[in-house]
N, C-alpha and C positions, 0 to 999 in steps of 0.2 A: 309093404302095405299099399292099397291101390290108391291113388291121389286124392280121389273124392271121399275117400275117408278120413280123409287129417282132419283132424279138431280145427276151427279156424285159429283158436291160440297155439295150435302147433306150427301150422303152415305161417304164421306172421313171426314166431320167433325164427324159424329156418332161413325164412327169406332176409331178417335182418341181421342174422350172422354170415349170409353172402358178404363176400366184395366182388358186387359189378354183375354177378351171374344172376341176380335175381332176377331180371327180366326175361330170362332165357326161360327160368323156371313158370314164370306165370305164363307164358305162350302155353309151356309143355300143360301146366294146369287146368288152362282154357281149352287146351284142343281134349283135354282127359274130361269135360265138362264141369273140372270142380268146382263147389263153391266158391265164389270170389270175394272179398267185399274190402271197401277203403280202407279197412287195416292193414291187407295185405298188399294194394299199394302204396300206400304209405311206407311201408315195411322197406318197401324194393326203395321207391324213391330213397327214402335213406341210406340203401345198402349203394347206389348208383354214389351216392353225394360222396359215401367216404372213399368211395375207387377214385373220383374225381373225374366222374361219367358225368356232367352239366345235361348235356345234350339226350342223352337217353335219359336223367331223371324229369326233365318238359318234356320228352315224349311219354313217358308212360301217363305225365298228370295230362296230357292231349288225350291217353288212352281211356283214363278214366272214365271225358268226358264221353265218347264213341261206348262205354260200358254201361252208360249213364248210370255211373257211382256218386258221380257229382264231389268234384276234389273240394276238403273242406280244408279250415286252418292248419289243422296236422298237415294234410298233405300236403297245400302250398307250402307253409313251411320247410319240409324238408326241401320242397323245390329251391328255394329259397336259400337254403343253407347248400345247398350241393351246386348254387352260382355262385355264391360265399366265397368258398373253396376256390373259384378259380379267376376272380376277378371280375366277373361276366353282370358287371351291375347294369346294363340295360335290360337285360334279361333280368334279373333279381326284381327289379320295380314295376315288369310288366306284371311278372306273377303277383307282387305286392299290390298292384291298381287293383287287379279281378278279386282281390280280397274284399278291399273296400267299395270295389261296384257293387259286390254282391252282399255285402253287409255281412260280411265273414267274420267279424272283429280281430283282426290282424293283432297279435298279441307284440311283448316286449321284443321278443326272439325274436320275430319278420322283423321287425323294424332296426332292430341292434344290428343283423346281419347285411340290410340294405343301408343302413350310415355306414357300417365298415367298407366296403366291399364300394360305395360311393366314394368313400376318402381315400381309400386304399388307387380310387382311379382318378385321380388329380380333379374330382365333382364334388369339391367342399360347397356350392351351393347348395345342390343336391341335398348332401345330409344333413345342413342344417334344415332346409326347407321339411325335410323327413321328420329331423329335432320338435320342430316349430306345431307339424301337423301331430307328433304324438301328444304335445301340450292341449294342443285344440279338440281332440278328439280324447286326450282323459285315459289316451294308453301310460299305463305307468313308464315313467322313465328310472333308469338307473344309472351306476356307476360306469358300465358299459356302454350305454347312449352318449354319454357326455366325452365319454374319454374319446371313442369312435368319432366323434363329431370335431374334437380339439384335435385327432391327430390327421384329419383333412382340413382343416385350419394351418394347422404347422407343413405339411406337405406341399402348402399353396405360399408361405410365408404369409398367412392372416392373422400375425401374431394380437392384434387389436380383438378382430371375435376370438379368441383362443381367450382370450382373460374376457372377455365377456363372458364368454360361456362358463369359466371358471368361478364368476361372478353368481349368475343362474344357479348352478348348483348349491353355492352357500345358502341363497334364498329360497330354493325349493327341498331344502336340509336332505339333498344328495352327498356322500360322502366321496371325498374326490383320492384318491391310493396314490401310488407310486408312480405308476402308469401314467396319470392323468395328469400328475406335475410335471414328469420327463417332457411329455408332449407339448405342453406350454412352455418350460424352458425352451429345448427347442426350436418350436414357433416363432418366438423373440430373437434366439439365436440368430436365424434365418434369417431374422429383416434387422440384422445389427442389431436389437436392443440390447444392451447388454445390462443396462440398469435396471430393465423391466425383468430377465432374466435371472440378475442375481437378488431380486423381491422376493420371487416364487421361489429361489431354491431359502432365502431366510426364512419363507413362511411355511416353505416344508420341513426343517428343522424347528420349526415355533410347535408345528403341530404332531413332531416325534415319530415325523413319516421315516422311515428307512430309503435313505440315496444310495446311489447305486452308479457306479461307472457311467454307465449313462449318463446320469443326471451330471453328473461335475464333466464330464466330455465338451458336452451341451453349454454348460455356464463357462468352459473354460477358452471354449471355441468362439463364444461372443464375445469375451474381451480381445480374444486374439484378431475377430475383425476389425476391432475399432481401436489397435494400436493401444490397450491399458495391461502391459505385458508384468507390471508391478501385480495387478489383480490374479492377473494368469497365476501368478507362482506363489501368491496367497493359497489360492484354492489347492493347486497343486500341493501345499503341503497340508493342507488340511484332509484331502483325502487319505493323506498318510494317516494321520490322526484318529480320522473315522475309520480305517481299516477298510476304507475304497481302493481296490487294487489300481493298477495305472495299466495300459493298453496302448498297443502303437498310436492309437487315437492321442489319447493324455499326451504322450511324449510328442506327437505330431507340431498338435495344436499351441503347446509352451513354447517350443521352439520356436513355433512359427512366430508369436506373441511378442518373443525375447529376438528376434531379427528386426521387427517391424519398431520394436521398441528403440 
């Protein structure tokens, strides 16, 4: 079939079952004169994101503008999600700016993906600053916003905003999972709390959350920096109890507990 005859819902599902090749394909499209329109970059941009192409998915939304498509929320977004992917949160924010220059309305998804990808790169300012500006701007926040946000908190050892943030969520009747406790344990872990640590893992058991290796690693690891190696081997048989497996981590951290002790 000659290219300027695909339906455009044909040509946008084709391109988003590429990985990586779809930019190749819109060149071939453009030089065949087919219709184009920001479905079908978007499409690419997406297929670029999941090959973990960053760089070709900003070029093609640079392309748009040269087509004057005029890249809208869909397609920054995927922009967006395809620096996600690779850590490239300078990039991720500038496409997030041109959102909000243009009064694009940057949904939950841009902004969930630039607080990760901000945390993720040692910029816990950054994503609360991100946090703060979805509050002010009236983008809904979720369980994802917050967790993202506490796990650049605990990657900075700010175990203080990490329970603030934990805080927020109760008050704006955000539900906080598994995820979002690990991360604040953690957090605490990090800056020696041990007592703040083992709060959150009591108040994740109050609220019937499901722990997880992780989570008693974390709690097991903050008594073992501050020398309470009696705690340590509390926990540790409690996770026998809960049917939490143990990991060289678990047996690391006891030991370490039960030396210093």
């Amino acid at each position: 079939m000659c290219p300027s005859h695909f339906s455009p819902k044909h040509l946008t599902a084709r391109l988003r079952a590429l990985q990586g090749g779809a930019a190749g394909v819109l060149a071939t499209l453009r030089s065949a004169r087919a219709s184009l329109n920001s479905f079908h970059y978007c499409a690419a941009i997406a297929s670029s994101g999941n090959a973990s192409q960053w760089q070709l998915a900003l070029q093609l939304l640079s392309d748009m503008d040269y087509q004057a498509l005029h890249p809208d929320r869909v397609s920054c977004g995927a922009a967006i999600g395809a620096c996600e992917k690779k850590g490239k949160w300078e990039e991720a924010l500038v496409v997030l700016q041109r959102l909000l220059t243009h009064d694009l309305s940057a949904d939950t998804i841009s902004f969930n993906a630039c607080i990760s990808t901000c945390g993720r790169g040692s910029r816990w300012e950054a994503s609360l600053h991100l946090l703060h500006r979805m509050n002010d701007t009236l983008v809904p926040t979720d369980t994802i916003s917050y967790s993202a946000g506490i796990t650049g908190c605990e990657k900075a050892s700010q175990w203080m905003l990490a329970l603030q943030l934990l805080a927020m969520m109760y008050s704006r009747l955000v539900v906080a999972d598994s995820i979002t406790w690990n991360a604040g344990i953690s957090a605490c872990e990090k800056a020696g709390q041990w007592q703040a640590a083992l709060q959150l893992l009591s108040k994740m058991k109050q609220e019937s959350l499901k722990t997880t290796t992780v989570t008693y690693n974390a709690s097991i690891s903050a008594c073992e920096k501050t020398g309470h190696w009696q705690m340590a081997l509390e926990l540790l048989d409690e996770m026998a109890r809960r049917s939490n497996k143990w990991d060289s981590v678990t047996c690391g951290a006891s030991i370490s507990a039960c030396e210093k002790g």
